[in-house]
N, C-alpha and C positions, 0 to 999 in steps of 0.2 A: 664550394665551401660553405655558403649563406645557408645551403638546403641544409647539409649536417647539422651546421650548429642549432639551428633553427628545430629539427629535427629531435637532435638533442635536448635542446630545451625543455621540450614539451614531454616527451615520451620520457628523459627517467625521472621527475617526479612522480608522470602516471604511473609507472611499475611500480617505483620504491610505495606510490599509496595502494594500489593496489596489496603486495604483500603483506603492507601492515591491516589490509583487512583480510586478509586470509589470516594473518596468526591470531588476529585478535578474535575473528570466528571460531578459531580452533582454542581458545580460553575458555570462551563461554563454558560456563558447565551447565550439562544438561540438568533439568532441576527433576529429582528425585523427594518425593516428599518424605518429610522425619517424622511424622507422626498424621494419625487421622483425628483431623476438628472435630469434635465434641459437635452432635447439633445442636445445643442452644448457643455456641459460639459465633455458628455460622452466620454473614452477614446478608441479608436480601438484596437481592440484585436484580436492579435495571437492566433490562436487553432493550436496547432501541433501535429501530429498523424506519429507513426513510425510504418509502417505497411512492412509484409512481410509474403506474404501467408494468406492472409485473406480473400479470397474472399464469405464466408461463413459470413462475419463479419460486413465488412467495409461499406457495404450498411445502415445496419440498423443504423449503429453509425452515418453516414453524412445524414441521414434522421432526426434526433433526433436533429440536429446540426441547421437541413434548419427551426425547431420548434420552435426556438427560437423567444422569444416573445423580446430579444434585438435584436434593431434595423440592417436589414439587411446589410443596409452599413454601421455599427460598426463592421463587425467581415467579418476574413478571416480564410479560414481552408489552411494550408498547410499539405499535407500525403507526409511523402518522402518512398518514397519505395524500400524498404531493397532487393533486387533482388528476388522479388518474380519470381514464374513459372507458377503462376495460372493467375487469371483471376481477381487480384483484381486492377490493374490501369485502367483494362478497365471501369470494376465497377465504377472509380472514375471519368473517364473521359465521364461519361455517363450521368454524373450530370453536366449539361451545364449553368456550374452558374462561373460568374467571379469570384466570391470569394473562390471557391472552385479549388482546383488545386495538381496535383503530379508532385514532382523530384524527380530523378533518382536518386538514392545516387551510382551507379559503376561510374556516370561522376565525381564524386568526389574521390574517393578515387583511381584511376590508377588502380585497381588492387590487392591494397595493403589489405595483411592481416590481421584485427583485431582483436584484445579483445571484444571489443564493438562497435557493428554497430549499436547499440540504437545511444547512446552517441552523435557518429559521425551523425547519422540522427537528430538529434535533434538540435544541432549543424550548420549543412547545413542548417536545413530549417530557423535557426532564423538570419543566414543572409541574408536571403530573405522577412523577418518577416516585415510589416510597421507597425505591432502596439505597442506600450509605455509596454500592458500588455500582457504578453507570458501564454499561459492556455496550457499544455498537458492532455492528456488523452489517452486511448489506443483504437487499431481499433476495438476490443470487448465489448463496452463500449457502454451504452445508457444514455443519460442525460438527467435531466429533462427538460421542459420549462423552466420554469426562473433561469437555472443554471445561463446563462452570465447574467442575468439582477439582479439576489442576490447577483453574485461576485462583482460584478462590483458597485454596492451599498455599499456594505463592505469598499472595497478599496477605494471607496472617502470618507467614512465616518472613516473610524480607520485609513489609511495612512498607512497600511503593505506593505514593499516591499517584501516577501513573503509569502502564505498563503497555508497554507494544510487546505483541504476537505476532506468531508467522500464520502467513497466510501463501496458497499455490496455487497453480491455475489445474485445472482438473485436466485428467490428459485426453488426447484429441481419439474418437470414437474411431475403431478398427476399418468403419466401413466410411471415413471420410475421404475424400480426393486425396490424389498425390498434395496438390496447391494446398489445400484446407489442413490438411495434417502439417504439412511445412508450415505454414502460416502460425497455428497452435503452437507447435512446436517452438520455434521463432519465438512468441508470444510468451512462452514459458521459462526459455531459458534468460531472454531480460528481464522477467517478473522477478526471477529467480537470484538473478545481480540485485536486483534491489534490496531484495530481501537478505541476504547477506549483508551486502553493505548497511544495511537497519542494524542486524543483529550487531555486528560488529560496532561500531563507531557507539548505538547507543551503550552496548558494555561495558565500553573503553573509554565513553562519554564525551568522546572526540569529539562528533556532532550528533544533531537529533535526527530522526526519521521514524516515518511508520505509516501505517496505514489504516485507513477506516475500519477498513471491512473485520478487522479483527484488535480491537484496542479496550482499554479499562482504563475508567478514571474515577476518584471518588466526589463527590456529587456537590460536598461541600470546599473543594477546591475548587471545581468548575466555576461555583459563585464567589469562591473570594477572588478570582484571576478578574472576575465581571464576565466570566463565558466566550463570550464570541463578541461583545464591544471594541469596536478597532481594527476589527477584522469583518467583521458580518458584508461588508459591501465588496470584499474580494470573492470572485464566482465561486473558487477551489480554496480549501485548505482549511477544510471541520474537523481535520486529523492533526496535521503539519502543525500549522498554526497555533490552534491550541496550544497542541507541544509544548512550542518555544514556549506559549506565555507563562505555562505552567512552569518551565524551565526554569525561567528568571526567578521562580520566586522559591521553586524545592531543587534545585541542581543535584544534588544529590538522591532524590525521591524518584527518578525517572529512570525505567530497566524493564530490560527485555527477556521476556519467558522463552526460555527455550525448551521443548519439549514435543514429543509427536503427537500426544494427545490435546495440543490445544490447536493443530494446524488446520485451521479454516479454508477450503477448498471452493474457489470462484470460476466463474466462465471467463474467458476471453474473449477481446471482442470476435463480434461475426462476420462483420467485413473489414478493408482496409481500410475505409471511410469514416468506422467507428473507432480503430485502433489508434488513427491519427486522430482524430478530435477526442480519445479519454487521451493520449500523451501531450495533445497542444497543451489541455486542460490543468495538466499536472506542470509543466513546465510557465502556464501561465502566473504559478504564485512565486515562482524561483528569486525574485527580487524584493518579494515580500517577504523574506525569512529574516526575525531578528538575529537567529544565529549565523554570524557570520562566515563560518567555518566553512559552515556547506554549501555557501553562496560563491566562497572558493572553489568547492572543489569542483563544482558543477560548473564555473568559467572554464577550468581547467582542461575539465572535460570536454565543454564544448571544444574551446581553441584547438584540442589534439586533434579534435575527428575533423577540425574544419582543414586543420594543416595538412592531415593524411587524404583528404581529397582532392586539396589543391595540386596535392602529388599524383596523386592517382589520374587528374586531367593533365597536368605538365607532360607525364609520361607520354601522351600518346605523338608529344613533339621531341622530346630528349628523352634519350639513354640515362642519365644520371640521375634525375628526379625518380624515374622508374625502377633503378636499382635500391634507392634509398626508401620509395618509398613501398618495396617487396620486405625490404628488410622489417621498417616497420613494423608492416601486419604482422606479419609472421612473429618479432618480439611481444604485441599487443596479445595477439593470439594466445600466445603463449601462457604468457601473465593472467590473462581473465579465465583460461581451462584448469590453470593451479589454482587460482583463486579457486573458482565455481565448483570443482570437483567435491569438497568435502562438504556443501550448504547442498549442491544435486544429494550427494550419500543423504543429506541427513532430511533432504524428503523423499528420499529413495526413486529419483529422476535421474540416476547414472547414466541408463540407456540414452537419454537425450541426447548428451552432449557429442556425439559422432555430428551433430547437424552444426555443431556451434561454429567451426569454419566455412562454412556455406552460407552463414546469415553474416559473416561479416560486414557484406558488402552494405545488405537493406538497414543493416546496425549502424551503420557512419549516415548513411543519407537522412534516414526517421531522425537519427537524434539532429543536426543539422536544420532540417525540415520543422521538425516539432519543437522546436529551441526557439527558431525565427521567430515562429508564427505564436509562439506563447507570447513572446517580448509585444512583437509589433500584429498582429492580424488577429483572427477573431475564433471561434468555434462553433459547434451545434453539440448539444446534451442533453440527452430526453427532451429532443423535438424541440427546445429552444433554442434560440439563437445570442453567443453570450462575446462578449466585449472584453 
């Protein structure tokens, strides 16, 4: 009777939260623009890219960038470059466009040893920044045409001083392994939760989320918040974090674009080695969120997946734990395929989700694993080793 109730417990508030982010994803409205800005309306915009060791990368992102169908002189890309060894400032410096430009983030820092050299790079370049709107993204990253020309519609029409984007993992190449394509795959369909869960909760303003790799914020809010003071010694959360602080002070100024043409497309990682240390990395700022909402829901989260294991090992000594905890997945299952179906449609990743029963299993252990080890244990992150 302990395992049901227990059982119970946990799994219908996850459903019941669950559904409420599927309806609440299914609110959004996709944003259609009402009119075209006038360009002397238009505001100059910051791209800021924190690159280090990218030279596999960084080409194809400031190619995507030079695509833009908003107007040439509205936007400037600043890369500051995390002390690469390879070959990616040359890459940058190869693109012989005013707008386009690298600093050196060692002339800043003396020397001195960080927690986060994101932070700090992002940080430097937006003092150097001349435009109103600050866009990051990362040097792995390809954006659409009319990203800056959607965003930037948005922002004179709704008035957010910050806004989270979708962003997706690019999908796994025809001629990859069986393993390598599962793994993407995998990869894709929990980016893919994430990202819903953003769209939704930030709409509904339940709680905040978002992510780097594709976000806007305006330049003079990042300074009245003080930036990144209070935060800068935590390794992760030059996205998150902000957020929140920006949160406390506009609650109402914070919303999420929904639309296909700002959907910023990323790699995944390349092994399992890097998949777990970016998730430790991500679950390492979990107890640092001043929103407390989502500090919930992620306990919550965790405790279900830790409970549904503890079932899943009972099982292999009693019958009851094992029917209770078949029952489970199969409910969970259930809930996260309604969930995810309409955020898959709307990055047109449908065909994915045949695989989303087959990762349940590596889905309970990763998050379990990368939960722990954020709390208590340590990671590696572009070749550092971080606390």
């Amino acid at each position: 009777m302990i395992f049901i109730i227990i059982t119970i417990l946990f799994l219908l508030p996850y459903v019941v939260l669950i559904l409420y982010y599927r309806n609440s994803w299914l609110d959004i409205p996709g944003f259609i623009p009402s009119r075209k800005i006038p360009e002397n309306e238009l505001p100059f915009v910051s791209i800021i890219i924190a690159a280090r060791n990218e030279e596999l990368n960084i080409g194809n992102c400031l190619q995507s960038i030079i695509n833009q169908t908003y107007p040439q002189n509205r936007w400037e890309v600043i890369v500051t470059d995390d002390h690469s060894t390879d070959e990616t400032v040359a890459i940058i410096h190869s693109y012989k466009k005013e707008n386009i430009r690298a600093i050196n983030l060692a002339d800043f820092t003396q020397n001195k040893i960080l927690n986060s050299y994101k932070k700090k790079s992002i940080e430097t370049a937006i003092q150097f920044a001349k435009g109103e709107l600050i866009v990051t993204t990362d040097a792995d990253c390809v954006v659409p045409e009319k990203w800056l020309e959607t965003l930037v519609t948005f922002y004179k029409e709704k008035k957010p001083v910050f806004v989270a984007l979708p962003v997706v993992f690019q999908n796994p190449l025809s001629q990859d392994s069986f393993f390598k394509s599962f793994f993407n795959t995998f990869q894709s369909l929990d980016f893919m939760t994430l990202q819903g869960i953003t769209g939704a909760s930030v709409f509904k303003k339940f709680h905040s989320m978002c992510n780097g790799a594709n976000l806007a914020y305006e330049k003079k809010v990042f300074y009245e918040v003080n930036g990144f003071e209070g935060i800068d010694e935590i390794a992760s959360g030059d996205d998150m974090l902000l957020m929140h602080k920006i949160q406390e002070v506009y609650p109402e100024k914070i919303m999420f674009l929904k639309s296909t043409d700002v959907i910023v497309q990323t790699k995944p990682a390349e092994t399992l080695k890097d998949f777990m240390n970016q998730r430790i990395r991500w679950a390492s700022k979990a107890d640092k969120y001043t929103d407390k909402k989502i500090t919930a829901v992620l306990f919550l989260v965790y405790l279900l997946n830790v409970w549904i294991f503890i079932l899943g090992v009972s099982s292999f000594f009693f019958i009851k734990p094992f029917c209770i905890f078949l029952i489970a997945i199969i409910i969970k299952t259930i809930a996260e395929i309604f969930f995810l179906y309409p955020v898959a449609k709307f990055f047109g990743k449908q065909k994915l989700l045949w695989r989303f029963v087959p990762a349940q299993p590596f889905h309970i252990i990763y998050t379990l694993v990368a939960g722990w080890l954020g709390k208590f244990g340590s990671y590696r992150w572009k070749g550092r080793g971080v606390k």
